[in-house]
C-alpha positions in Angstrom: -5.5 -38.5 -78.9 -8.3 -36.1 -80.4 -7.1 -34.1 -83.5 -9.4 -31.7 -85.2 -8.6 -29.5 -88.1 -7.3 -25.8 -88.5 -5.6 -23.5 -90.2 -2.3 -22.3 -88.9 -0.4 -18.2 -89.8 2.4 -19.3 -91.7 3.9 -16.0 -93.1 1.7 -14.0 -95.3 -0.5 -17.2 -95.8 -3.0 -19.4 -93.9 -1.6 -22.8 -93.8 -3.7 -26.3 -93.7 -3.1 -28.1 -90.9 -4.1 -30.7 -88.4 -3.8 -30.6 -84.1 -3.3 -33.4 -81.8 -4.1 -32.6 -78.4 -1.8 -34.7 -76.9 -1.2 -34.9 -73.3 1.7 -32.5 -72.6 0.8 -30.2 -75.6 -0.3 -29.5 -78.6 0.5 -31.2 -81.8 0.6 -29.5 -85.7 0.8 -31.2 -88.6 0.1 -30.8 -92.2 1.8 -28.0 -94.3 2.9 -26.9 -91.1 4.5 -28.9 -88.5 5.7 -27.9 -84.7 5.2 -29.0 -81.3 3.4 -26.2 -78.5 3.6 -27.8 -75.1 1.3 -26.2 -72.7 3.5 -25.5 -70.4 5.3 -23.3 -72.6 2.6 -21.5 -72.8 2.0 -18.0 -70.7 -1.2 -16.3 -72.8 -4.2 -16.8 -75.1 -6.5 -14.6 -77.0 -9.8 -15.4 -79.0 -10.6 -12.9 -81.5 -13.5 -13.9 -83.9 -12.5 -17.2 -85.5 -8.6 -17.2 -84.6 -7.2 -18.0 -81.6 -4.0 -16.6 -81.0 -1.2 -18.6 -78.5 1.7 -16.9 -77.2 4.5 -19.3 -75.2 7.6 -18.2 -73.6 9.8 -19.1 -76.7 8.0 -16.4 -79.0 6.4 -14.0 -76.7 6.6 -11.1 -80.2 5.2 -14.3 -82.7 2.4 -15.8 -81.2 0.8 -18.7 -83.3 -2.6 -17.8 -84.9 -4.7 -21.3 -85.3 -8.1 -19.9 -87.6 -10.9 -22.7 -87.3 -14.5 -23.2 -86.4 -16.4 -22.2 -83.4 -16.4 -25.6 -81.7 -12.9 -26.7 -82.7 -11.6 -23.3 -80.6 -13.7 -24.3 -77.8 -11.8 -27.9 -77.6 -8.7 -26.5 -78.1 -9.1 -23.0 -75.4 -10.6 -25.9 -73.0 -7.8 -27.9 -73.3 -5.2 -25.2 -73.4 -6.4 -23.2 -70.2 -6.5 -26.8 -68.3 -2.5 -27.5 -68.9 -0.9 -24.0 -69.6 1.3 -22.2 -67.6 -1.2 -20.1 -65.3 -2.5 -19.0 -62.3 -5.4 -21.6 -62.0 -7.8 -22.6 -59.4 -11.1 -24.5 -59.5 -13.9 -22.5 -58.8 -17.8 -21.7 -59.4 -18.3 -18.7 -61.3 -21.2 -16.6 -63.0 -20.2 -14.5 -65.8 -21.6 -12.1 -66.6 -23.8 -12.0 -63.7 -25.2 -8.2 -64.2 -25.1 -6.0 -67.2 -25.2 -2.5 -66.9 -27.1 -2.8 -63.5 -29.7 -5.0 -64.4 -29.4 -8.8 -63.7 -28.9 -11.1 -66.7 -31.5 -13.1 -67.1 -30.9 -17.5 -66.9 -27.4 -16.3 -65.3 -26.4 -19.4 -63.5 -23.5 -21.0 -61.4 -20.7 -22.9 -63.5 -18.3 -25.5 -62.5 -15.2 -24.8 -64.0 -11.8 -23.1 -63.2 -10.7 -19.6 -63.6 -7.3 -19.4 -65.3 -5.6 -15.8 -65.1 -2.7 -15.4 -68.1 -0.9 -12.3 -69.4 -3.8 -10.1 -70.8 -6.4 -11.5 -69.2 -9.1 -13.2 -66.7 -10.3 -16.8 -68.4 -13.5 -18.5 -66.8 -13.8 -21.7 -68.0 -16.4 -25.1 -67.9 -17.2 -28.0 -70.0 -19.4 -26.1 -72.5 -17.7 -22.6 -71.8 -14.9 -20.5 -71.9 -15.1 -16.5 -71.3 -12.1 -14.0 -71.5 -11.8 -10.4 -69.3 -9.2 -9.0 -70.8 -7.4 -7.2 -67.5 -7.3 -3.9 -69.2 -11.0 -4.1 -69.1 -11.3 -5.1 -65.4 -12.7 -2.1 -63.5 -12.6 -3.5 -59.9 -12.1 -6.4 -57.7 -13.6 -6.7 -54.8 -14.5 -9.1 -51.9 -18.2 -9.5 -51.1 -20.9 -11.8 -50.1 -23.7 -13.3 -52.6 -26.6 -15.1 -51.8 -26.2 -18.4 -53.2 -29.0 -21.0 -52.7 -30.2 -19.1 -49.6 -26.7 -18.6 -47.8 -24.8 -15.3 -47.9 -21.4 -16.6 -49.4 -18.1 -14.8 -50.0 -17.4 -14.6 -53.5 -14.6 -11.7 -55.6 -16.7 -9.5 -57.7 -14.8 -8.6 -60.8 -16.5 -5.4 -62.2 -15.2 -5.3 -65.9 -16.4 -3.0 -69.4 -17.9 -4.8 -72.3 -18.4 -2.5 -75.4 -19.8 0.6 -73.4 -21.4 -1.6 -70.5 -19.9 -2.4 -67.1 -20.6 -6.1 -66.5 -20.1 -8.0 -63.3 -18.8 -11.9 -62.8 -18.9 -13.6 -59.6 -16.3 -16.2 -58.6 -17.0 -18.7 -55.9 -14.4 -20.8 -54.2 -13.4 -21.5 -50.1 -13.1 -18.5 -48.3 -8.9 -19.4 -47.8 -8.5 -19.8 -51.4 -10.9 -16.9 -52.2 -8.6 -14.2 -50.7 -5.6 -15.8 -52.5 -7.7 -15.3 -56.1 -8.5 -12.1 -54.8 -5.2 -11.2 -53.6 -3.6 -11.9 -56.9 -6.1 -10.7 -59.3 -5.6 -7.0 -57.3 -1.8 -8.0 -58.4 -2.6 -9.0 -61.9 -4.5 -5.7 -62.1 -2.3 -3.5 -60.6 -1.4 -1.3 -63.7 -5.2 0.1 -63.6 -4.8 1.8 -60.0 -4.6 5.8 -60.2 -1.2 6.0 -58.2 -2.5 8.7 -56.1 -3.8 10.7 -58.5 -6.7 12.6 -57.6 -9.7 14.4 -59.5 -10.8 18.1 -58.5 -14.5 17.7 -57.9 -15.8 19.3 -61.1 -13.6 16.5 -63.2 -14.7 13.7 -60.5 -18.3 15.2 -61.5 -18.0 15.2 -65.3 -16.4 11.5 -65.2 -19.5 10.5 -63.1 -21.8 11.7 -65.8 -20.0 10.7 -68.7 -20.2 6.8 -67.2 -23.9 7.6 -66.2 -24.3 7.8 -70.7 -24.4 11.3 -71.0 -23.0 13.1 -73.8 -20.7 16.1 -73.8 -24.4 18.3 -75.1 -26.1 17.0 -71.6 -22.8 17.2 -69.2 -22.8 20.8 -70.5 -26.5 21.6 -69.5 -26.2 20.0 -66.5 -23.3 21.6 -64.6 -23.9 24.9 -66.7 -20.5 24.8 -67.8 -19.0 26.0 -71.6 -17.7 23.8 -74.2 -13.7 24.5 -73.8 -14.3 23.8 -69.8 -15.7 20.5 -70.7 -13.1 19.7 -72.9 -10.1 21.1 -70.3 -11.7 18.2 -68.2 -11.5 15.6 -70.7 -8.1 16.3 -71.4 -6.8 15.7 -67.6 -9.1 12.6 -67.6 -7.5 11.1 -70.6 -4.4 12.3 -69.5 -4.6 10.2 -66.6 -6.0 7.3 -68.5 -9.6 7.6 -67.2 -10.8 8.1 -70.5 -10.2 7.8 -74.1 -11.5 9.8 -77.1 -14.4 8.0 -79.5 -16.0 11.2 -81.0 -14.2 14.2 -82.3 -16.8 16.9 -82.2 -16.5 19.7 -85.1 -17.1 23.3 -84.6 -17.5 24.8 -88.2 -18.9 28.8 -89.6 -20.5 29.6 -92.5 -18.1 30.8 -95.2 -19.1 33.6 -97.6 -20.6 31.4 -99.8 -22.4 29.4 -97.2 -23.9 32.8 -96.1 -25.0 33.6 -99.4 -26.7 30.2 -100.0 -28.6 30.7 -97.0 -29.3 34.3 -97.5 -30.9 33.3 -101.0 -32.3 29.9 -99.8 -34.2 32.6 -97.2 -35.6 35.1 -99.2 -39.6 35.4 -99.5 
């Protein structure tokens, strides 16, 4: 079978190594040597150059292969076609809109979608693209137009860096509501249990994902600072939000006085 070559964690070093992809797993040797079946394995992340495998055996040690860009595409291909997954076969688009505007060349891809434990995996022959499902927004039936038909396809609204970006996954309609069935499952953690927003916080959270700033949201609902910030605190309280700027307030000492009252001085 195929082997192509990697670098494999190995304590506080980076081992050399070599991996077979044979057909029920995954095959190091080299400094380091060990045997990954695939079905042993529940999750996979890609972070940069390193792709990091977790199996049921050492769900708190997860290997960590480092190697180049087209090596980790073999090897995430191959892993997300045997592991142990949820997996269907599917057409999907991803992403499909960026922060409400289409993406441009965004296409259909045969492939599969392959949900683990942190996250959503489209995959196709030349591709493989990871939602992490702390990321997914919402899930939702709907219909697409697909080559002139209205089709029903899940919509998976998800955040990338500050965007919300949408994928589109297309399968029978019978299978379609058992993807979507399970991904509202898989993603179960993000609903708000019930909890509810007063209408000024449901306000503020509408223009804080609208891009404004804390400066704007204050102008625009005529509110002060510390009401601003008593609404930040029950939306990160209930996990609607998360701090990424700590704004300072700051006064003149005496000495900053001074300076300015000499700097001013015709």
């Amino acid at each position: 079978m195929a082997s192509v070559p990697v670098k494999i964690e190995d304590g506080d070093r980076w081992a050399v190594a070599k991996v077979s992809i044979e057909k029920d797993g995954l095959k190091v040797s080299g400094d380091v040597t060990l045997d990954i079946p695939y079905r042993s394995i529940i999750d996979l992340e890609a972070k940069g150059n390193v792709l990091i495998i977790t199996t049921k055996e050492r769900e708190n040690q997860p290997y960590r292969l480092a190697s180049v860009e087209k090596v980790l595409n073999v090897l995430k291909r191959q892993i997300l076609l045997s592991c142990s997954a949820y997996r269907l076969s599917t057409f999907f688009m991803s992403p499909a809109i960026r922060g409400g505007v289409l993406v441009q060349n965004a296409v259909w891809e045969k492939g599969g979608i392959a949900v683990l434990k942190s996250g959503i995996w489209f995959f196709s022959q030349d591709h493989q693209i990871c939602v992490p499902l702390s990321d997914v927004a919402s899930i939702e039936l709907t219909t697409r137009e697909v080559q002139g038909k209205d089709l029903d396809v899940v919509k998976i609204d998800h955040i990338e860096d500050t965007d919300v970006v949408t994928s589109f996954v297309l399968c029978p309609l019978t299978t379609l509501q058992v993807l979507y069935n399970f991904l509202k499952e898989s993603t179960k953690s993000m609903d708000m249990d019930g909890a509810e927003l007063d209408p000024k916080s449901a306000q503020v959270a509408m223009l804080v994902y609208s891009g404004m700033d804390t400066a704007a949201i204050e102008n625009m609902l005529a509110i002060s600072h510390k009401e601003v910030d008593r609404v930040y605190d029950a939306l990160i309280g209930l996990g609607l939000a998360e701090v990424v700027v700590i704004r300072r307030e700051i006064k003149l000492t005496t000495k900053g006085v001074r300076y300015i009252t000499d700097a001013t001085k015709v």
